[in-house]
PDB file of N, CA, C and O in Angstrom:
ATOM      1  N   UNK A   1       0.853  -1.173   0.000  1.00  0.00           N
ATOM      2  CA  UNK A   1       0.000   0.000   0.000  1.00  0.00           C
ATOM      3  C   UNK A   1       0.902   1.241   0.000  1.00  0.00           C
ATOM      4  O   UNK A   1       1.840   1.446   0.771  1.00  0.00           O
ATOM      5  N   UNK A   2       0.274   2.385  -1.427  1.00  0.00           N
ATOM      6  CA  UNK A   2       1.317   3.645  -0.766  1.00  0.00           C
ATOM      7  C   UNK A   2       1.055   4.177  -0.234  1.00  0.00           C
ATOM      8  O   UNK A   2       0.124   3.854   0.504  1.00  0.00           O
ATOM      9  N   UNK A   3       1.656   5.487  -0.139  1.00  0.00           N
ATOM     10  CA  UNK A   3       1.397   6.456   1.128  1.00  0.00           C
ATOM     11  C   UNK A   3       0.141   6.962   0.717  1.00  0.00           C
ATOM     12  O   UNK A   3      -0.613   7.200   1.660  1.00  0.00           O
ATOM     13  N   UNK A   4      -0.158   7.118  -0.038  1.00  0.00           N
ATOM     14  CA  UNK A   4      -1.471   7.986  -0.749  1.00  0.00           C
ATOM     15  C   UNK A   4      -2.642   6.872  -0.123  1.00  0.00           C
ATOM     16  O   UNK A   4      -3.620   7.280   0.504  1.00  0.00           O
ATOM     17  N   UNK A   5      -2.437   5.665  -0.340  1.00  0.00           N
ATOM     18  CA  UNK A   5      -3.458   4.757  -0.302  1.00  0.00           C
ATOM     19  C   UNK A   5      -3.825   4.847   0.965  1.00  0.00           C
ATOM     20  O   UNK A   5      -4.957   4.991   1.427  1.00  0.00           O
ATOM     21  N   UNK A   6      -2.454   4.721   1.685  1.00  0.00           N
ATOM     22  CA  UNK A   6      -2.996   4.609   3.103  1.00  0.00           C
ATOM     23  C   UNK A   6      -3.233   5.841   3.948  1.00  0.00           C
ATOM     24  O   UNK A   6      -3.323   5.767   5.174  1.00  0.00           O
ATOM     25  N   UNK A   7      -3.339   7.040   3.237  1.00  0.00           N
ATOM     26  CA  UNK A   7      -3.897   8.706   3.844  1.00  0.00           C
ATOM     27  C   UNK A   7      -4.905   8.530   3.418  1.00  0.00           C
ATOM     28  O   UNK A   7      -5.363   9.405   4.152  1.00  0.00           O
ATOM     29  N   UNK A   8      -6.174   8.039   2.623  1.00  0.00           N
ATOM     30  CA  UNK A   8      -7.194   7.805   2.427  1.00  0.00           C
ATOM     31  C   UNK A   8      -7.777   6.564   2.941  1.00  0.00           C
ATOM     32  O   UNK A   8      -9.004   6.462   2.928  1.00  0.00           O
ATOM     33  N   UNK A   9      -7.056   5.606   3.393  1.00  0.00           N
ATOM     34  CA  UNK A   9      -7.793   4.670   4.644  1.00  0.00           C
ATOM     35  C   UNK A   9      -7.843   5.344   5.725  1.00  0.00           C
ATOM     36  O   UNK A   9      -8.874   5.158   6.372  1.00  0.00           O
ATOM     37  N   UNK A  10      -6.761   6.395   6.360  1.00  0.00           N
ATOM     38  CA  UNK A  10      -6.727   7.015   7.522  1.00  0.00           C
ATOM     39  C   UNK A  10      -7.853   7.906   7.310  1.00  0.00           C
ATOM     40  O   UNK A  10      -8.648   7.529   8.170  1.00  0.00           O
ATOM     41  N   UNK A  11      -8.304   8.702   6.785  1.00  0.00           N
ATOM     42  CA  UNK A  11      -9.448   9.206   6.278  1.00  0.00           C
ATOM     43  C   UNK A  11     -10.699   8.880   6.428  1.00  0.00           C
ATOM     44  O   UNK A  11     -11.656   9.584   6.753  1.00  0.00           O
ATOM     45  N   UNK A  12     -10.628   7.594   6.131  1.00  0.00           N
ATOM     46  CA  UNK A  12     -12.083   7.213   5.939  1.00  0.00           C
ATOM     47  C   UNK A  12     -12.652   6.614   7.825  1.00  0.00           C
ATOM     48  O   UNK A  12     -13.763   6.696   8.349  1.00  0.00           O
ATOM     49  N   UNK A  13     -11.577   6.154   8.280  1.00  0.00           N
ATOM     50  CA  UNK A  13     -11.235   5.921   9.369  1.00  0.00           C
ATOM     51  C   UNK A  13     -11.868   6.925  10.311  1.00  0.00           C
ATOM     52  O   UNK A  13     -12.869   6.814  11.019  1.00  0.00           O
ATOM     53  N   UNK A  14     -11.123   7.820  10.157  1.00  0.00           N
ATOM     54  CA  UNK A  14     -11.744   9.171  10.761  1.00  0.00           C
ATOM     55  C   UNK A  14     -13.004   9.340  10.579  1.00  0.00           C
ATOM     56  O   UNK A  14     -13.689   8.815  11.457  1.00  0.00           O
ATOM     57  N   UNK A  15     -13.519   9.831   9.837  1.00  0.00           N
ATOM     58  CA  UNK A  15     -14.735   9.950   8.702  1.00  0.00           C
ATOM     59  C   UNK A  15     -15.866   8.800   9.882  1.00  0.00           C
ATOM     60  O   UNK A  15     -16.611   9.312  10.717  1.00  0.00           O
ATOM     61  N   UNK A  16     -15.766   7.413   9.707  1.00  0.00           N
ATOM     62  CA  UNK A  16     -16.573   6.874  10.242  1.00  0.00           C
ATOM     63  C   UNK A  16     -16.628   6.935  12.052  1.00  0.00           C
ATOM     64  O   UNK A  16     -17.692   6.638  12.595  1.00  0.00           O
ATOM     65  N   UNK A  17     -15.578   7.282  12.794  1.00  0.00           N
ATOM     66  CA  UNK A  17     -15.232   7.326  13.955  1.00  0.00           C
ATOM     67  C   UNK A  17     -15.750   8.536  14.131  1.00  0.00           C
ATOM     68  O   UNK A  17     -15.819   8.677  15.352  1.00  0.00           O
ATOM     69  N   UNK A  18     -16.199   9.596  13.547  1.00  0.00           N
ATOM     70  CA  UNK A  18     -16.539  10.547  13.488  1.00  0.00           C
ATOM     71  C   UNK A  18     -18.525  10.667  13.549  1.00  0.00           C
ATOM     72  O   UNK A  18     -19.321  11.295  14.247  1.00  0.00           O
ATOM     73  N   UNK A  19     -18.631   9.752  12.483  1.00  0.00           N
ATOM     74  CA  UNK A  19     -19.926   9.358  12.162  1.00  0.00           C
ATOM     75  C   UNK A  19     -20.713   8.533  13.221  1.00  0.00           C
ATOM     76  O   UNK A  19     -21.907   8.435  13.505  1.00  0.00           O
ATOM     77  N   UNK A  20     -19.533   7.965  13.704  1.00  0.00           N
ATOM     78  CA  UNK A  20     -20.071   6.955  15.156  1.00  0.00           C
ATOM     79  C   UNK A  20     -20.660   7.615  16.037  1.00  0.00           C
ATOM     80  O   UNK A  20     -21.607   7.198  16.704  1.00  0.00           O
ATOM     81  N   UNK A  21     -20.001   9.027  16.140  1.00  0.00           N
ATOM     82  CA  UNK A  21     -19.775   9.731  17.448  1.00  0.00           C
ATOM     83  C   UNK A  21     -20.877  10.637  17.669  1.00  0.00           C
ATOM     84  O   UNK A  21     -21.178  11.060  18.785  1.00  0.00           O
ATOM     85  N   UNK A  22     -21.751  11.067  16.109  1.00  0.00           N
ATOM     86  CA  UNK A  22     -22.452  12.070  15.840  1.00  0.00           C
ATOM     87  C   UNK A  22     -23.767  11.098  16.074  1.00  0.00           C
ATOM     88  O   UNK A  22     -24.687  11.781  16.525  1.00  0.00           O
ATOM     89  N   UNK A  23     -24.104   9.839  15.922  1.00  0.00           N
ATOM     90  CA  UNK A  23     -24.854   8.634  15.873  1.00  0.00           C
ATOM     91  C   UNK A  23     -25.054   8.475  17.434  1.00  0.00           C
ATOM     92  O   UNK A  23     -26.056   8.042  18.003  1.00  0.00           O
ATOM     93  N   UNK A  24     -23.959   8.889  17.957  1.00  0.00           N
ATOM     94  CA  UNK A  24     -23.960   8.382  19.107  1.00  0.00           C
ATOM     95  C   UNK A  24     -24.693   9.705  20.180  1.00  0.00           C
ATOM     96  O   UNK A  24     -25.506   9.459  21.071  1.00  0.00           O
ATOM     97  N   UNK A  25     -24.219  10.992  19.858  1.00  0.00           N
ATOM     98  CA  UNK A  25     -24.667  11.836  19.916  1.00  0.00           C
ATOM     99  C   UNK A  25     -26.088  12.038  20.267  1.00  0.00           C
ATOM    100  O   UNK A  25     -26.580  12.439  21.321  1.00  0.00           O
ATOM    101  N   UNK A  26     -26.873  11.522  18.691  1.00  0.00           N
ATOM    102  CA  UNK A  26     -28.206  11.550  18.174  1.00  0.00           C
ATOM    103  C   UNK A  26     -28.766  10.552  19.004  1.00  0.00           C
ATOM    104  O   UNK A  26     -29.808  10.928  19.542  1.00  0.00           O
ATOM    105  N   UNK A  27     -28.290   9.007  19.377  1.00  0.00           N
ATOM    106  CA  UNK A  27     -28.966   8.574  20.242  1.00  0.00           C
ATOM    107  C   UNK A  27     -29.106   8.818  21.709  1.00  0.00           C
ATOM    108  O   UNK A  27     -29.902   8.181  22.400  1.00  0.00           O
ATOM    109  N   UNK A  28     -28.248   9.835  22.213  1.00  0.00           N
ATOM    110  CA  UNK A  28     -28.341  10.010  23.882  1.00  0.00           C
ATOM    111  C   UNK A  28     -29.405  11.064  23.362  1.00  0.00           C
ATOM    112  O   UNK A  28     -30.548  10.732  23.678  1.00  0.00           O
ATOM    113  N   UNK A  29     -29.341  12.026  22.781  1.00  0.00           N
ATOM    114  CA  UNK A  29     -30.856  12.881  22.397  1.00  0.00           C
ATOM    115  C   UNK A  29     -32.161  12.023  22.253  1.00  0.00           C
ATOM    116  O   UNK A  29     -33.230  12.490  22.643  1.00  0.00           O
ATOM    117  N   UNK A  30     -32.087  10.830  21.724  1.00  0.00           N
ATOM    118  CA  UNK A  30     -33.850  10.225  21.458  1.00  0.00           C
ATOM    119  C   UNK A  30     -34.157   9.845  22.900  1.00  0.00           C
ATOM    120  O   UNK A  30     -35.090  10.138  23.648  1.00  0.00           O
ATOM    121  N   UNK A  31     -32.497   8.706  23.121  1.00  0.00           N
ATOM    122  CA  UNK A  31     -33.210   8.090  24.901  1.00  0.00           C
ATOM    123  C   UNK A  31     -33.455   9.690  25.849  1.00  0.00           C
ATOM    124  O   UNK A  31     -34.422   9.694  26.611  1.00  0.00           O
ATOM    125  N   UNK A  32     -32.586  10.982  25.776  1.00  0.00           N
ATOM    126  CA  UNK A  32     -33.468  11.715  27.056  1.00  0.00           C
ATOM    127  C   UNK A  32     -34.935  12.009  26.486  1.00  0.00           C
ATOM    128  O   UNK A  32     -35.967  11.931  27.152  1.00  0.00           O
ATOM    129  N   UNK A  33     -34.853  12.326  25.267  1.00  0.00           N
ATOM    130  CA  UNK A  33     -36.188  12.479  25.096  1.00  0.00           C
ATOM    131  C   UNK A  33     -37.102  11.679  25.260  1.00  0.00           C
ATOM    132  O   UNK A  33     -38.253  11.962  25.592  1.00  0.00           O
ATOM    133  N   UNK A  34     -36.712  10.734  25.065  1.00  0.00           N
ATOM    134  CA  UNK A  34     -37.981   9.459  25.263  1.00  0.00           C
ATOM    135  C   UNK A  34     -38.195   9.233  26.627  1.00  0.00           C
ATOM    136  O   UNK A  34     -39.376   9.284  26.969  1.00  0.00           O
ATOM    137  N   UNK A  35     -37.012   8.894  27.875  1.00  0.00           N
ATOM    138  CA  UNK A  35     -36.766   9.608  29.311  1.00  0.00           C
ATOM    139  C   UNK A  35     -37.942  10.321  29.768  1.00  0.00           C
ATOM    140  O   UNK A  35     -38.631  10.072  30.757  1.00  0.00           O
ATOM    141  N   UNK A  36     -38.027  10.920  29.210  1.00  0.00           N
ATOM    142  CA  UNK A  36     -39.061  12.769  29.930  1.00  0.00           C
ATOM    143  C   UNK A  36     -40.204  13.004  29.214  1.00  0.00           C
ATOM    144  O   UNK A  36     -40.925  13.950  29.531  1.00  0.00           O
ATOM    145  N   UNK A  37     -40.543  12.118  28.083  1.00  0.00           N
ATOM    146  CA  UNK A  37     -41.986  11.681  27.660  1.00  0.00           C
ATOM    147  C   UNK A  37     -42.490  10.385  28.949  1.00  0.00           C
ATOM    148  O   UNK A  37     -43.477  10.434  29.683  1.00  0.00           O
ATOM    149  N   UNK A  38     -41.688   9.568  28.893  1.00  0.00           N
ATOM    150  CA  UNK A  38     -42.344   8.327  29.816  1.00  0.00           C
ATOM    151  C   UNK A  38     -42.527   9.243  30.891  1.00  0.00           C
ATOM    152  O   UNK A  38     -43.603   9.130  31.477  1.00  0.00           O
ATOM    153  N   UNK A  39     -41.565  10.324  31.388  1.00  0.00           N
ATOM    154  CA  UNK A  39     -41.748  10.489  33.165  1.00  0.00           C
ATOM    155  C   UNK A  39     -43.386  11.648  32.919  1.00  0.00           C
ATOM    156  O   UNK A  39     -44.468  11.327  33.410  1.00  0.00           O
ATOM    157  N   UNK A  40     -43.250  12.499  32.372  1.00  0.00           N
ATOM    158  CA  UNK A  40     -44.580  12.757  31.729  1.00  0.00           C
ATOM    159  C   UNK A  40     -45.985  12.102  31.042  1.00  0.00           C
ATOM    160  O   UNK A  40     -46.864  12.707  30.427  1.00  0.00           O
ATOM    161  N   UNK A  41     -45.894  10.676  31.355  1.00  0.00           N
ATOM    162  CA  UNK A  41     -46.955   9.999  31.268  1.00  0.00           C
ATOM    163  C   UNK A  41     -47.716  10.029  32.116  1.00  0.00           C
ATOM    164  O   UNK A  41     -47.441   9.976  33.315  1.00  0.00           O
ATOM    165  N   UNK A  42     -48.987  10.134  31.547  1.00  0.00           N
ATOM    166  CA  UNK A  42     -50.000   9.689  32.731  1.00  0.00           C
ATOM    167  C   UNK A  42     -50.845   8.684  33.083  1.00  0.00           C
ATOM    168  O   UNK A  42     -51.147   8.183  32.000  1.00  0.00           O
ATOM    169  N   UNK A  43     -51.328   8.172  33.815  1.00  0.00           N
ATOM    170  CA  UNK A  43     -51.931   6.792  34.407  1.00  0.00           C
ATOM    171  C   UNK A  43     -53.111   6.286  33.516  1.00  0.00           C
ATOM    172  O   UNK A  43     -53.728   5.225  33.613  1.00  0.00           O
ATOM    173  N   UNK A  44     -53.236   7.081  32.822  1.00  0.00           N
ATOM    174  CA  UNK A  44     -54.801   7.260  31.989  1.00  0.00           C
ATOM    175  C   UNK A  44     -54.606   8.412  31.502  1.00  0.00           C
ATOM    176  O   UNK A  44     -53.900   9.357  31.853  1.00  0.00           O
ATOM    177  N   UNK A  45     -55.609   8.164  30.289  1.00  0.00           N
ATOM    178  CA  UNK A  45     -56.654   9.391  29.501  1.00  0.00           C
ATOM    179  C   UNK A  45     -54.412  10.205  28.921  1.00  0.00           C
ATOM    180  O   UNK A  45     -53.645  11.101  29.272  1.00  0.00           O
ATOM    181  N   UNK A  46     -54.461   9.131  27.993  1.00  0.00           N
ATOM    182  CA  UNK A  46     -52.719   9.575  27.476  1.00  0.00           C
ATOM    183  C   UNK A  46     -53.134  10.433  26.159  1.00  0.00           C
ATOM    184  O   UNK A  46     -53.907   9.717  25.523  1.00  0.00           O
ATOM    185  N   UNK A  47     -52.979  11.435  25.615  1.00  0.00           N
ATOM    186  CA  UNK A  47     -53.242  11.939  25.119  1.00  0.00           C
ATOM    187  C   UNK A  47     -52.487  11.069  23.420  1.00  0.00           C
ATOM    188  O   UNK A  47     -51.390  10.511  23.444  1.00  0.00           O
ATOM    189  N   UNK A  48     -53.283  11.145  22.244  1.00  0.00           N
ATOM    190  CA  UNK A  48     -52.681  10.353  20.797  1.00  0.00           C
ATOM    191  C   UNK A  48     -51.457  10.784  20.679  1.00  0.00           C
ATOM    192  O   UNK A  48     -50.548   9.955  20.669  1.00  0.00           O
ATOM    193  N   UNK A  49     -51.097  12.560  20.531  1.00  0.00           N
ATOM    194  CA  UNK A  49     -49.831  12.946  20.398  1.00  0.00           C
ATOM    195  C   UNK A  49     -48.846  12.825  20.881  1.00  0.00           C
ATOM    196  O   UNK A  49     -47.742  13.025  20.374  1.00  0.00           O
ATOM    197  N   UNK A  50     -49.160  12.391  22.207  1.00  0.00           N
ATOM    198  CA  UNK A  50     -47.938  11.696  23.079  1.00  0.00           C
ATOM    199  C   UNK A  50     -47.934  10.106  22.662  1.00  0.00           C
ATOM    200  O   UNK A  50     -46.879   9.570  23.003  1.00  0.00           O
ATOM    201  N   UNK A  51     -48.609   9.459  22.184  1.00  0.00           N
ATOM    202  CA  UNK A  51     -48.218   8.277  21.886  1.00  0.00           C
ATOM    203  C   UNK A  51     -47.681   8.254  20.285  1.00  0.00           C
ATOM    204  O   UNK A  51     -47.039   7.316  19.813  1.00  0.00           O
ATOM    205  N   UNK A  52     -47.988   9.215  19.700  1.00  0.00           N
ATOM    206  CA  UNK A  52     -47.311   9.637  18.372  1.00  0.00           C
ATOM    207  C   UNK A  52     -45.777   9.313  19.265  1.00  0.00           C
ATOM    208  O   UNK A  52     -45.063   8.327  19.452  1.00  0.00           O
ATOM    209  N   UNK A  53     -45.771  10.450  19.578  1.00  0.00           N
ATOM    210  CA  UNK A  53     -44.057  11.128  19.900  1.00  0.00           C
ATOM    211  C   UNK A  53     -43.497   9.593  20.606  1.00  0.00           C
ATOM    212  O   UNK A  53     -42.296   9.334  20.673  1.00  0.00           O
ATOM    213  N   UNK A  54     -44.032   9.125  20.855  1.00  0.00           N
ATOM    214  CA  UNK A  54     -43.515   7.926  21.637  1.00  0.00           C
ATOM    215  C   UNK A  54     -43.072   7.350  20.656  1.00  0.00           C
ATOM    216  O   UNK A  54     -41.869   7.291  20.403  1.00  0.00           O
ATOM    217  N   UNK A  55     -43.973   6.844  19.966  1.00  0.00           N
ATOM    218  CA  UNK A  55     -43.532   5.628  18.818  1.00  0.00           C
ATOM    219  C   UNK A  55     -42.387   5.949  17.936  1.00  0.00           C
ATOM    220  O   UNK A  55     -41.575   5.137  17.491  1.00  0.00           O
ATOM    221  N   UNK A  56     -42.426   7.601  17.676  1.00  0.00           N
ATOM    222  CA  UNK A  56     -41.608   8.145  16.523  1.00  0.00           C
ATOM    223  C   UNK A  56     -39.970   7.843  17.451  1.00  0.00           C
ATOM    224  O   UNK A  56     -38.891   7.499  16.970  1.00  0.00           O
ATOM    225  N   UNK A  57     -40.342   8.140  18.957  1.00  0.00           N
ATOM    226  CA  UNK A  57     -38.788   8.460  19.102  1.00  0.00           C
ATOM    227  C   UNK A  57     -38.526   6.602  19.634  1.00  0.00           C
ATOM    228  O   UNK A  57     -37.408   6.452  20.128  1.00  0.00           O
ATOM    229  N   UNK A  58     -39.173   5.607  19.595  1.00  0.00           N
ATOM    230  CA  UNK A  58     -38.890   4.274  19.772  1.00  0.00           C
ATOM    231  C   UNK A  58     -38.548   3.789  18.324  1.00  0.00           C
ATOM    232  O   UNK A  58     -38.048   2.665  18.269  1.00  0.00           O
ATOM    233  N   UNK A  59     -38.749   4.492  17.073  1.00  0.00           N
ATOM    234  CA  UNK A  59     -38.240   4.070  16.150  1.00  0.00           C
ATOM    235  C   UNK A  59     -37.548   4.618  15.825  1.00  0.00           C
ATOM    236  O   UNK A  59     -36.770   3.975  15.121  1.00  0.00           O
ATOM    237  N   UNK A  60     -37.169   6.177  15.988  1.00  0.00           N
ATOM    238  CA  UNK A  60     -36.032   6.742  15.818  1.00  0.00           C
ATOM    239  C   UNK A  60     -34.625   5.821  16.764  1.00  0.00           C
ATOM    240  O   UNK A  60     -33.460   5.781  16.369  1.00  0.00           O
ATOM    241  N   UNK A  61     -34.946   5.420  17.545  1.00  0.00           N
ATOM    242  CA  UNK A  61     -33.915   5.065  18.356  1.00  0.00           C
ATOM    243  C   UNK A  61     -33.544   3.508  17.756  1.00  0.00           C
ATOM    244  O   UNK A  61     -32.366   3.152  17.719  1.00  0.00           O
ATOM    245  N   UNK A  62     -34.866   2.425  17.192  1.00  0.00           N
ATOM    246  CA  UNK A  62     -33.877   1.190  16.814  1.00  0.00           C
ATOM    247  C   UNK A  62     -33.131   1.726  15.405  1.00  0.00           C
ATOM    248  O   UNK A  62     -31.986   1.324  15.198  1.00  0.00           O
ATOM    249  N   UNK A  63     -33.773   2.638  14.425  1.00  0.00           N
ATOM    250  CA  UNK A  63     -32.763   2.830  13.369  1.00  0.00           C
ATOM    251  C   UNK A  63     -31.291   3.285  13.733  1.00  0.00           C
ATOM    252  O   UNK A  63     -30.280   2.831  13.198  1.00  0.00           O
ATOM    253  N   UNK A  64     -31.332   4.573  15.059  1.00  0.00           N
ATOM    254  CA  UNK A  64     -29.786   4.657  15.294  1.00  0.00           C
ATOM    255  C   UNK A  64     -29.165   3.393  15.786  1.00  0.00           C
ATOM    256  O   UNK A  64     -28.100   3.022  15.292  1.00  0.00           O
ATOM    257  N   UNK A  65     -29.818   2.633  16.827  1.00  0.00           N
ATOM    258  CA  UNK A  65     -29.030   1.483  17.499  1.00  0.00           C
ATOM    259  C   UNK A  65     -28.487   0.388  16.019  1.00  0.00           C
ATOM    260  O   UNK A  65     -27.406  -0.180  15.867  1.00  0.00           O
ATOM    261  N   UNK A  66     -29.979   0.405  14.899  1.00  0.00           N
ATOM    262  CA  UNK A  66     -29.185  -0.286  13.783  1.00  0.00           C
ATOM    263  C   UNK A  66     -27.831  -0.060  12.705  1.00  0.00           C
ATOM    264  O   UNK A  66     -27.049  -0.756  12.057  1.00  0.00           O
ATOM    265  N   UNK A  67     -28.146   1.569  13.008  1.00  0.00           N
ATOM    266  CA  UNK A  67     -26.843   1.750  12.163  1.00  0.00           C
ATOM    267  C   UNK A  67     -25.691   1.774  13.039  1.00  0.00           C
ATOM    268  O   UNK A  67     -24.766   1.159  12.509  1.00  0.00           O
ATOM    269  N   UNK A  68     -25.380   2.252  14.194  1.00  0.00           N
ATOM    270  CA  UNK A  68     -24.312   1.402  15.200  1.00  0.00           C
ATOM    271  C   UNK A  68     -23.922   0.408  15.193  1.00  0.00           C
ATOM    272  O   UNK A  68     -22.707   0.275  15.344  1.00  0.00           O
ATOM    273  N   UNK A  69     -24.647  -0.598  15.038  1.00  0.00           N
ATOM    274  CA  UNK A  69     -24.866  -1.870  14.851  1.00  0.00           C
ATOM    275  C   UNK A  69     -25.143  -2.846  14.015  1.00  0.00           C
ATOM    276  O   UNK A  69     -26.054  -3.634  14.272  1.00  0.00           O
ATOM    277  N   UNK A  70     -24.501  -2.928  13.039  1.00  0.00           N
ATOM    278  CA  UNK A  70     -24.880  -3.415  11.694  1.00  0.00           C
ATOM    279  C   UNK A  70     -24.687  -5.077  11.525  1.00  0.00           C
ATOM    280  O   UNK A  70     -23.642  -5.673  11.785  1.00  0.00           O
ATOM    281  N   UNK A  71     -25.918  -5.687  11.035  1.00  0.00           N
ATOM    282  CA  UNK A  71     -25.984  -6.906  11.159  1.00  0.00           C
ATOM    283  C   UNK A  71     -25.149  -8.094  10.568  1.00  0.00           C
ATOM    284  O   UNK A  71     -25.433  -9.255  10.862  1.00  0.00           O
TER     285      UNK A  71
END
């Protein structure tokens, strides 16, 4: 490998370690949010839009955990 080859593996390297981090980022944002929707639940009479926001940020969160995590 030349030097060129391998300043563009170091690159890409970066690049994804980078991408991890921003992923990783994005998921501590869904779990607090999702956090402080549940603690804002109520026992009854849950309003649709809160179970919207629920679902959106329970699927926002397996797509980040999937791309972390690739099968």
């Amino acid at each position: 490998m030349d030097e060129k080859e391998q300043r563009i593996e170091k690159e890409q390297t970066i690049e994804q370690t980078i991408d991890k981090q921003e992923l990783m980022l994005l998921l501590n944002d869904v779990e607090k949010k999702l956090t402080d929707l549940k603690a804002r639940w109520p026992f009854h009479s849950v309003q649709p839009k809160m179970v919207a926001e629920r679902e959106d940020l329970e699927e926002e969160r397996e797509r980040l955990l999937g791309l972390l995590t690739p099968a």
